[in-house]
N, C-alpha and C positions, 0 to 999 in steps of 0.2 A: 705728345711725349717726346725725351729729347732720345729715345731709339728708335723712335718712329721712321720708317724712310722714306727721304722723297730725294728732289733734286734740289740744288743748292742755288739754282737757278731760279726757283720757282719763286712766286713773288704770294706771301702771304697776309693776310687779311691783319695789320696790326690790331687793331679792335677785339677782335677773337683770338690772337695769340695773350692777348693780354689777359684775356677771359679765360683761355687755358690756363697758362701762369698764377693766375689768380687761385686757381683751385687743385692746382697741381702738388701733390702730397711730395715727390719725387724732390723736388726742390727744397721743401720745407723737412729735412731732416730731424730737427728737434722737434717738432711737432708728434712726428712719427716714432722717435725712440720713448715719448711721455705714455701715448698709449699704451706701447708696449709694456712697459713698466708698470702702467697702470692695470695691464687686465693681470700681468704676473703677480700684482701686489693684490687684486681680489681675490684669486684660487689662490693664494698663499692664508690671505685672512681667512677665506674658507676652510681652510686645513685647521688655521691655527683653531676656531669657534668650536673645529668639530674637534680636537682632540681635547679641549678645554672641556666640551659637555663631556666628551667620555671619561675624563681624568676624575672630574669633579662628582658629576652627575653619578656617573654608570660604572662608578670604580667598583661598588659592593658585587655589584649582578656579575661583573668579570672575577671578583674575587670567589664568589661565591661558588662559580663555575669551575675556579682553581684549587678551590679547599670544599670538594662537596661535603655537606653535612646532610643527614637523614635521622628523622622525626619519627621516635615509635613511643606509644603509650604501654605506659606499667602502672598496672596496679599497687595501690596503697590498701595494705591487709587492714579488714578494721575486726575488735575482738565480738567476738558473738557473748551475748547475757550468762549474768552467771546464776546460779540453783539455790535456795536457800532450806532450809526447814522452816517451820515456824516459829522454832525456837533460835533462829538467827544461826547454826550451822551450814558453816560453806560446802555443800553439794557437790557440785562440777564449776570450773571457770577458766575462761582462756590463759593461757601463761603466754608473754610474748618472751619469743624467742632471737638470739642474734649470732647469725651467723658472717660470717670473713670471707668477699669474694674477689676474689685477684684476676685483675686483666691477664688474659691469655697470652699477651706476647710480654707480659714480667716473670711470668713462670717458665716458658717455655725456656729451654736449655740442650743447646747451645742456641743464645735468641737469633731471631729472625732479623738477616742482615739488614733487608730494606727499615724495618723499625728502629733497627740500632741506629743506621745513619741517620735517618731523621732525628730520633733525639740527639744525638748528637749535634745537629745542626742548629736545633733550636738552642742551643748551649753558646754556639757563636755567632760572631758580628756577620755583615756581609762581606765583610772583607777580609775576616780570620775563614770563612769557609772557604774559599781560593786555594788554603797551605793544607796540603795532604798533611805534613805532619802533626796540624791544629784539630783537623779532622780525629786522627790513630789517638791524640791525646784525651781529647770529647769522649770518643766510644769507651776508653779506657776507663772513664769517669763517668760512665753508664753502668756499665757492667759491676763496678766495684760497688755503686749506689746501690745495684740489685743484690747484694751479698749483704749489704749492710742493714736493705730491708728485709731481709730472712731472718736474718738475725735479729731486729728490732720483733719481729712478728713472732718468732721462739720466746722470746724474755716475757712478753708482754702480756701472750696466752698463756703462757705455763706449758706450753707443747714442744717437747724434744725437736733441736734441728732436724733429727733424723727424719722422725713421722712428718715432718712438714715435705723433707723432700722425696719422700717417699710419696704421699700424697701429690705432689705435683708431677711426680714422673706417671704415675698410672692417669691423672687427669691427660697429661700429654700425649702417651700410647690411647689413649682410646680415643683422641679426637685426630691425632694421626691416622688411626686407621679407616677412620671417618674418608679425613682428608682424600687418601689412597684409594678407599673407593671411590671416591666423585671421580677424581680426575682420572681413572681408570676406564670409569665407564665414560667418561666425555671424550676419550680416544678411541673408545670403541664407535661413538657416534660418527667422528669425525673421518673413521676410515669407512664406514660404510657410508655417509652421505654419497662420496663421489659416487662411488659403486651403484644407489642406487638411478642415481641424476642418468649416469654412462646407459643403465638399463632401459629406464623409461622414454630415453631418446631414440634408441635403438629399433625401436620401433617404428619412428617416425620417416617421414621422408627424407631427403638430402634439403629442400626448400625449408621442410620445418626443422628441422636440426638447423640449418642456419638462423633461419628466423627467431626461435626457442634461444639460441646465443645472442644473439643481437637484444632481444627485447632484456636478455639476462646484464648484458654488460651496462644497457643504459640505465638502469633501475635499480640495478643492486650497488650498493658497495662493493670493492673490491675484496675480494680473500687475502687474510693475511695468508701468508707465509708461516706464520709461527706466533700460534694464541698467548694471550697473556696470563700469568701464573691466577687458578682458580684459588677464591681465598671462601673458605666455606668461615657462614655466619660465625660457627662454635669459636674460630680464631679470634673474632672481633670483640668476643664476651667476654663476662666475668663468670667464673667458675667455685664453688665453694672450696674452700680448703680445710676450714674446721667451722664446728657449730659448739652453742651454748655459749657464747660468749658474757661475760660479767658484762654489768653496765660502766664498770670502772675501764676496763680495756676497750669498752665503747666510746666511752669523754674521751680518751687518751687519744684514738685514732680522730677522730671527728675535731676535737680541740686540734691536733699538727696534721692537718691535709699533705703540707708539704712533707713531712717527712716521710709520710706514707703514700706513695704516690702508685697509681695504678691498683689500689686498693679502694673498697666498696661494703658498707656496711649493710648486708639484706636483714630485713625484719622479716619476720614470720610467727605465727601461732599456732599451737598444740592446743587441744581439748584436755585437761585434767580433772582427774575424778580422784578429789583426795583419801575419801573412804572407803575404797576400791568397792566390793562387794553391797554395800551398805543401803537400801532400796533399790538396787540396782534394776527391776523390772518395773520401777516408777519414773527412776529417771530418762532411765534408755542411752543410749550410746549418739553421737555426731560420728560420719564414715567419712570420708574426701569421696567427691564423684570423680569416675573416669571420664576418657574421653569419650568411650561409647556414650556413655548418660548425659552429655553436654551436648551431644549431636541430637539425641531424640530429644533433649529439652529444647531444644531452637527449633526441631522440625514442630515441635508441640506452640510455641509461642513464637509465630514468626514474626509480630508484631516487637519483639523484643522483651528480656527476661527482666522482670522489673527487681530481682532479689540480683542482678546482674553475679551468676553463677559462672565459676572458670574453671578448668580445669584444677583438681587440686582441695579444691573447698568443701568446709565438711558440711552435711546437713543432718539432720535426723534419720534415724531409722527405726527410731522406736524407743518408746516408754515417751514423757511430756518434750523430749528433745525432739521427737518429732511432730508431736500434735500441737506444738506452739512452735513450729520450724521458725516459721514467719515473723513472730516476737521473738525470738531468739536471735537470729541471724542479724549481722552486722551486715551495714552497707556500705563495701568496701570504697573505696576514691580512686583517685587519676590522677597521674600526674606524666605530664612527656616530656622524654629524654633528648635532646641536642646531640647528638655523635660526629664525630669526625668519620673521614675516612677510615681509622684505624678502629674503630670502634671507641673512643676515648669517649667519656660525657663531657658536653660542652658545657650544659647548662639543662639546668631543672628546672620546669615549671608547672606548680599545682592548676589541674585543670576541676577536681572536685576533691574535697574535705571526706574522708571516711566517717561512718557514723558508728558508735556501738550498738548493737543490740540492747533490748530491753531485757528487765531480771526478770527472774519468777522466784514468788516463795507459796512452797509446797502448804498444806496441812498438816504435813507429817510432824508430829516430835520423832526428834532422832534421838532420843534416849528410852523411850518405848520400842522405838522399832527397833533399835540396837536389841534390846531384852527380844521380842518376839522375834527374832532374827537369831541370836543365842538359844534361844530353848528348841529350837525348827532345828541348828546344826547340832543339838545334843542327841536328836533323836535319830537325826539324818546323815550320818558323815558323810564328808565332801568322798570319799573315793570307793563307797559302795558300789558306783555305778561300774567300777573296774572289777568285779563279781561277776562274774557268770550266775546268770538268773540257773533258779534250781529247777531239777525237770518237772513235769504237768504230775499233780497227785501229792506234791514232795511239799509243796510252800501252802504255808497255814498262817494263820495268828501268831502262833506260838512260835515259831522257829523262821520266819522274819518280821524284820519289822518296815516301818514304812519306807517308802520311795521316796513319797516328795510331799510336802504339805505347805500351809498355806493359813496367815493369821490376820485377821482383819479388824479393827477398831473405828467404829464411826460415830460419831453425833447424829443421835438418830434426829435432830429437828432443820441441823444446816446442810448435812450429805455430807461435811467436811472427813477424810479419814485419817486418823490420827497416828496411825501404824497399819501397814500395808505390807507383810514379809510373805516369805516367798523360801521355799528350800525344796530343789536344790538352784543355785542363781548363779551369775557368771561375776567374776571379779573384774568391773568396768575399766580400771587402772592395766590390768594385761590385756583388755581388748582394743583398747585405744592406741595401744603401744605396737601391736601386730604382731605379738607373740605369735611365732607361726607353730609351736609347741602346742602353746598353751588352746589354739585353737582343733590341734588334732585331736587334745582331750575330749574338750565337750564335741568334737563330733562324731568319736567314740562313747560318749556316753549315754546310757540308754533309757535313761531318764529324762534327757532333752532339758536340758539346765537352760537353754536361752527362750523356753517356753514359759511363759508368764499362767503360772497358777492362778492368779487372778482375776484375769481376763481369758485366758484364752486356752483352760481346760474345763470341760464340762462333766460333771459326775453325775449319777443316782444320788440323790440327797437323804434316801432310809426315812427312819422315821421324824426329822427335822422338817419334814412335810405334813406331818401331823397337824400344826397348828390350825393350816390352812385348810386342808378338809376338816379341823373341828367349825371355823367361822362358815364355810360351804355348809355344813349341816344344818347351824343354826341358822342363818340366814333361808334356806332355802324350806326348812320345814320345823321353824321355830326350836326354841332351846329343849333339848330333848330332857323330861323328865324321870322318864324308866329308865332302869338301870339296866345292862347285858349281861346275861349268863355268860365268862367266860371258860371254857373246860381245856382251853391250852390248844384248839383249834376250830377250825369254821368247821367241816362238815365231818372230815376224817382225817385219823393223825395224820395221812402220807404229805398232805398238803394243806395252804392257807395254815398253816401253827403260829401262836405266840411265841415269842422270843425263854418267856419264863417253862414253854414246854419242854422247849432244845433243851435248858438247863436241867429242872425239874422234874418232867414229868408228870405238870402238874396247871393249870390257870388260876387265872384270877378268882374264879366266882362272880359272885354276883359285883359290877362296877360299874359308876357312872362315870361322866365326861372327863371330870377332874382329875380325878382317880386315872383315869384311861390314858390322859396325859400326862403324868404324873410318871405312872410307872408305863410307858407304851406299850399298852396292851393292843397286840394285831388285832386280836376278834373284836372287838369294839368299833375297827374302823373299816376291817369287811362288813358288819352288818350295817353301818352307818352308808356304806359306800353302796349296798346288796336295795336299801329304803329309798334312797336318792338319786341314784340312777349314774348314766355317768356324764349327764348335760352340767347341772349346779358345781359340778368341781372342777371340768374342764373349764366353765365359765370364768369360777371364780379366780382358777388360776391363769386365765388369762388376764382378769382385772388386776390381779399383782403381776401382768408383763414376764411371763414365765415365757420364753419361746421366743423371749424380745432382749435386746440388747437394750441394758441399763443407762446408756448413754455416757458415761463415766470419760472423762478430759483424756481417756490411754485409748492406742488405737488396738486394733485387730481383736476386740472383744466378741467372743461367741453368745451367739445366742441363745443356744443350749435347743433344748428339746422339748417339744410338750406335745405329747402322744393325744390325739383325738377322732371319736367317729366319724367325723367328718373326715379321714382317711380315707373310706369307704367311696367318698364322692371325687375320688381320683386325683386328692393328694398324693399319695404313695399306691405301691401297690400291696401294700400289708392290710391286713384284714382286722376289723375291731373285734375281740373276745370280750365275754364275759369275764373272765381271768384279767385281763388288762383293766378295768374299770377297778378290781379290787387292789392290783398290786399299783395303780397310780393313787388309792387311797394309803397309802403307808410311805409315799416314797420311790417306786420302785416300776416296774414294767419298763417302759422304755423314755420315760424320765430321766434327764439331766439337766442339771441346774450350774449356777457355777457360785462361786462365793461369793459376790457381788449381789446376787438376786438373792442368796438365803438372808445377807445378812438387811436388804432392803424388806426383804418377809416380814422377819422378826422387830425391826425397827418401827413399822407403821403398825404393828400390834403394839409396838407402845407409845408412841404419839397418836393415839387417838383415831389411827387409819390413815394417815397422812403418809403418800408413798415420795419419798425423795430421792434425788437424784446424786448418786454417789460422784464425789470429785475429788482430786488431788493439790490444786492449785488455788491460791486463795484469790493472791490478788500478782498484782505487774507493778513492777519500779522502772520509773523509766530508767532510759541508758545514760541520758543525759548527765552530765556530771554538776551542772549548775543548778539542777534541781534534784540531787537524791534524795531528800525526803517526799516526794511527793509518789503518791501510789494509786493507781486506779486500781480499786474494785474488780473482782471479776463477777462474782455470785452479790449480789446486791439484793437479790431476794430469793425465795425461796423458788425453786425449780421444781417440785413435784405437786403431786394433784390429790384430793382429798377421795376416796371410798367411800365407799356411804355404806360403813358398818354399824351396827346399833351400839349401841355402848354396851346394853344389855351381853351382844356377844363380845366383843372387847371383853369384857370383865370377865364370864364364865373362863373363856381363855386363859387371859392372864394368871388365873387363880388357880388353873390348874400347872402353867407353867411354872408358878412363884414355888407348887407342892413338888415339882419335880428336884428341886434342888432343896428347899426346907424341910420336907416329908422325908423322915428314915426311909419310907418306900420309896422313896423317887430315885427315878436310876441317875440323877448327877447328886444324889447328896452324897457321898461319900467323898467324892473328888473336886466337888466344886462349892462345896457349901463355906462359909468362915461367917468368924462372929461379928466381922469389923463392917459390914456393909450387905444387905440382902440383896441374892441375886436370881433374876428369874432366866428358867430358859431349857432348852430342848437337844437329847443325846439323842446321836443317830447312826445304824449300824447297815451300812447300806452292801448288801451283796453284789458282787461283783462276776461269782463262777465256781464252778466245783471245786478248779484247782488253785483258786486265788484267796488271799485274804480278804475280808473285807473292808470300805472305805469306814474311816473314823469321822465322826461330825459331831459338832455342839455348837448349837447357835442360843444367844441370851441376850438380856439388858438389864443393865442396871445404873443407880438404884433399885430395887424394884416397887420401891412405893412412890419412890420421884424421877422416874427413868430419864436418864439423859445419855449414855454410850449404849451402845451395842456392840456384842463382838459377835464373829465367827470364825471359827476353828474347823479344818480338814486335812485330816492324813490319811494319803492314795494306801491305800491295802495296807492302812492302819491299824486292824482289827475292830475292838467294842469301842464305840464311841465315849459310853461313861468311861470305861478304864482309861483311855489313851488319850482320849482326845480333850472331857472336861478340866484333869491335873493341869493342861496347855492354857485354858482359858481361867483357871483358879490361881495361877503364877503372874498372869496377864493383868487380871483385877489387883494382883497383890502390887504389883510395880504402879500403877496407875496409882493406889492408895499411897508409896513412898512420893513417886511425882506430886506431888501434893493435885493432882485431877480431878481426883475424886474426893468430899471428905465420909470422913468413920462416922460408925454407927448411928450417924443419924434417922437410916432407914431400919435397921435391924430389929427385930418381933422380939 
């Protein structure tokens, strides 16, 4: 090297200076300034590649980083099936509804600076946002845009400026005071933090307190100094501001986005019940579940809710909206929302399609059940129940009349029922609506109007139980030939009396079966009940499912009562009398039946013995819109099961029942007999208590020579079944003859 030091004397090897020389960098300057150039020119190309991939490549992930957006899923409401009659009247059906939802920071007033500037910003170049004054002029032209879409939003709903801003200031105080609490209490956190940190060190040593800070500063982030403004979710949303919207105010906003901006159209849907009142213990009511019930339904289904149920959504609670929940119910969709920062939607996207629900159409005609529905509030007025019931001793027959009753019309061969009424009943239209009035009523009233007569009260049936111990008789010790003395009681007046002694004073005499049905003679079926014991009629009233639920398509049906010795073997703890065995032959002891079973009774005594199964629902349409004519079936055959009656009794039966209503003696010919059509069938006076009226009953069918309906009729502390109860079921046949249902006199003697 040429700083190398020696002497200048020294004599050097030419050879190997030349060799040094040779590879001496020192000398060769440009050689040396190329490298250098060279390694600065690859860490530069290096530079350049990597900001080329980030610019190009990796620009979204930084953008994305800079404008975060957050992904939540909203449901898409879908409508649940709608109710039909049989006669094509619209029952219940969803209405959709459209409500006007406004982002939180276009309402708010005086708005939120940081949001002001940003629109604002997005208003200019990059280079007009530099001038403050380009800025004051933007915000200016934000603000006035918000005044001009109040204004648009007033004209277009038909809703006064005023109530719009009225509406917006109460949305703003209640989410301010939202606000005020969060960040309230996040001050109260943040001043006990240290407090507690100070505390639990204090305990430690001088080493662990040092230690305890050291591991603290390497690990943690730094504490600010001063948090940043908390912005609670409710700021970031859309808020309603009026509902019911037209569909025309709906095109209008949905057709100009831009003019309506920070505006948001919600769908939603109501349950409607156009007939308010009208079967309403067939149709039943849809509730919204709370959130309690959405927490036991996930703990119940942790697999996941396949009717995918939220907070909000209505289900059944009773009458067929509940027992076909499942066919009813819509399946609602998905779709996820894109938000910005601000909460702004970026971008929609359908993640699943909503389904509708499928229909139901009932069996009912809704112009018979309208009439049987009218004649039950003639008798029953809607505000009896705001009475004070009269004291113990005081209420008769005579000086009230009924509480609640209950009218039934079936095809005695398909179970289909044709008219299904009910009084007293709730008006479905104010229960859906949550009259909070109208529900103090009925739970002030003491008749229990939301209790289904049909199902789900059980009575004494009187002598409309008759039939059934006459077919026990005969079947168990053949068709009885001798005829019974009756003298107006079984053994002494005080007890066991005919109904004609209370009156007269006086019995029947001598009377056979027919006769004994005819005009229901009690001693007739003491002594039938006194020869047969009380095995043959518990039996046989088991074989008609007495004590059993009819299985009928409505839920919460009772099974009613069917009193038997076999109590004795530690069913109950009640004791079987002799006395019970006679008063279960007329009706009565601890017997109860409901209207469903009488009128299935009287049905299979006229089909031959054929017991069916009562229903409401015929058949299902799907939801589908591309296919509404197409219809499944529900009942495709027949669902009951055949008795093995003799026809023999059949017929003594019938003939005595066809004499109760054609027979001047039969206790329903006065009230239920007419010349246009023969009807067979059986009044019943069933006691209830010393100081009570008693129940009204008439069960029948007709034709009576070519039977195709049955009815049954019940008024609770109705009084006499013929007086009150047959005029109900002779009004009943008369509207089914205008219906063109039934035709005239073809059966008539």
């Amino acid at each position: 090297m040429r700083n190398q030091p020696h002497s200048q004397w020294q004599v050097i090897d030419s050879t190997a200076a030349q060799r040094d020389e040779a590879w001496d960098l020192d000398r060769r300057t440009g050689l040396r300034t190329a490298f250098l150039w060279f390694a600065a020119f690859l860490l530069l190309s290096v530079c350049v590649v990597r900001l080329y991939d980030l610019k190009v490549n990796h620009a979204q992930d930084f953008l994305a980083n800079a404008h975060p957006t957050t992904v939540t899923t909203e449901t898409i409401p879908a409508t649940d099936g709608r109710i039909y009659s049989s006669d094509g009247k619209l029952l219940a059906y969803d209405d959709q509804l459209f409500a006007l939802g406004v982002h939180y920071r276009w309402l708010e007033d005086p708005p939120h600076e940081g949001w002001l500037r940003q629109q604002a910003r997005q208003r200019l170049t990059k280079s007009e946002r530099r001038h403050a004054q380009a800025l004051e002029q933007a915000k200016a032209e934000v603000i006035q845009e918000r005044e001009k879409l109040w204004q648009r939003l007033a004209y277009i709903s038909g809703k006064p400026l005023s109530e719009l801003t009225a509406k917006r200031r109460a949305i703003q105080q209640r989410i301010e005071r939202i606000a005020h609490a969060v960040r309230k209490n996040q001050e109260v956190r943040d001043q006990t933090e240290p407090e507690a940190t100070s505390v639990s060190n204090s305990h430690k040593s001088k080493w662990k307190q040092f230690w305890s800070i050291l591991v603290s500063e390497l690990t943690r982030p730094p504490r600010r100094s001063k948090r940043d403004p908390i912005i609670i979710r409710e700021e970031l949303d859309y808020h309603i501001v009026t509902e019911n919207l037209s569909t025309a105010v709906v095109a209008e906003i949905e057709a100009h986005p831009k003019e309506f901006p920070g505006i948001r159209i919600v769908t939603r849907t109501r349950r409607v019940y156009p007939n308010g009142s009208l079967a309403a213990h067939v149709i039943g009511i849809r509730r919204a579940l709370r959130d309690d019930q959405i927490r036991k339904r996930k703990q119940e289904l942790p697999a996941g809710d396949p009717l995918s149920y939220q907070t909000g959504d209505r289900r059944g609670e009773s009458g067929v909206e509940k027992t076909y929940n499942i066919t009813l119910r819509g399946l609602p969709g998905e779709r996820q929302l894109v938000k910005n920062r601000r909460g702004e939607i970026l971008k929609t996207v359908a993640v699943r399609d909503s389904r509708s629900g499928d229909h139901l159409v009932l069996t009912l005609n809704s112009h018979l059940q309208q009439t049987a529905e009218k004649i039950l509030d003639q008798l029953i007025p809607a505000e009896q129940s705001l009475i004070p019931p009269l004291p113990a001793g005081q209420r008769n027959a005579e000086n009230s009349g009924p509480t609640a009753g209950a009218v039934l019309v079936m095809n005695i061969y398909s179970g289909e029922l044709l008219a299904a009424a009910t009084a007293p009943r709730p008006d479905l239209s104010l229960l859906a609506s949550g009259d909070s009035a109208y529900w103090k009523r009925l739970a002030n009233d003491r008749r229990s109007p939301l209790l289904s007569r049909i199902t789900q009260v059980a009575l004494a049936p009187g002598s409309t139980f008759k039939p059934l111990t006459a077919i026990a008789l005969c079947e168990s010790l053949g068709i009885p030939t001798e005829p019974v003395f009756c003298r107006g009681y079984l053994d002494t007046p005080g007890s066991h009396r005919c109904s004609i002694f209370r009156t007269a004073g006086i019995g029947h005499g001598k009377i056979d079966l027919v006769d004994a049905l005819a005009q229901s003679c009690n001693v007739y079926f003491f002594t039938a009940a006194r020869k047969m014991g009380p095995q043959p009629l518990v039996r046989w009233s088991e074989r008609f499912e007495f004590g059993t639920a009819t299985g009928i398509d409505l839920p919460f049906e009772k099974n009613g009562t069917l009193p038997s010795p076999a109590d004795n073997q530690g069913k109950t703890n009640r004791h079987w009398y002799p006395g019970d065995n006679l008063g279960l032959a007329i009706g009565q002891s601890y017997l109860t039946v409901t209207p469903l079973q009488m009128i299935r009774l009287i049905a299979a005594i006229a089909n031959e013995g054929e017991l069916v199964r009562p229903h409401v629902v015929s058949r299902i349409i799907p939801g589908d819109e591309l296919n509404p004519g197409a219809t499944e079936p529900m009942l495709s055959e027949k669902t009951g099961r055949r008795l093995s009656i003799s026809p023999a009794t059949l017929s003594i039966v019938r003939e005595g029942l066809e004499q109760a209503v054609e027979s001047p003696k039969g206790t329903a010919h006065k009230t239920v007999a007419m010349e246009e059509v023969a009807i067979a069938g059986k009044t019943g006076t069933a006691q209830t208590g010393i100081d009570k009226p008693s129940h009204a009953w008439f069960i029948g069918y007709f034709p009576a020579r070519k039977p195709r309906y049955a009815i049954a009729v019940v008024l609770e502390e109705g009084g006499s079944g013929g007086k009150n109860a047959g005029p109900i079921a002779h009004k009943m046949i008369q509207a089914m003859l205008e219906l063109g249902l039934i035709e005239t006199a073809q059966d008539s003697p």
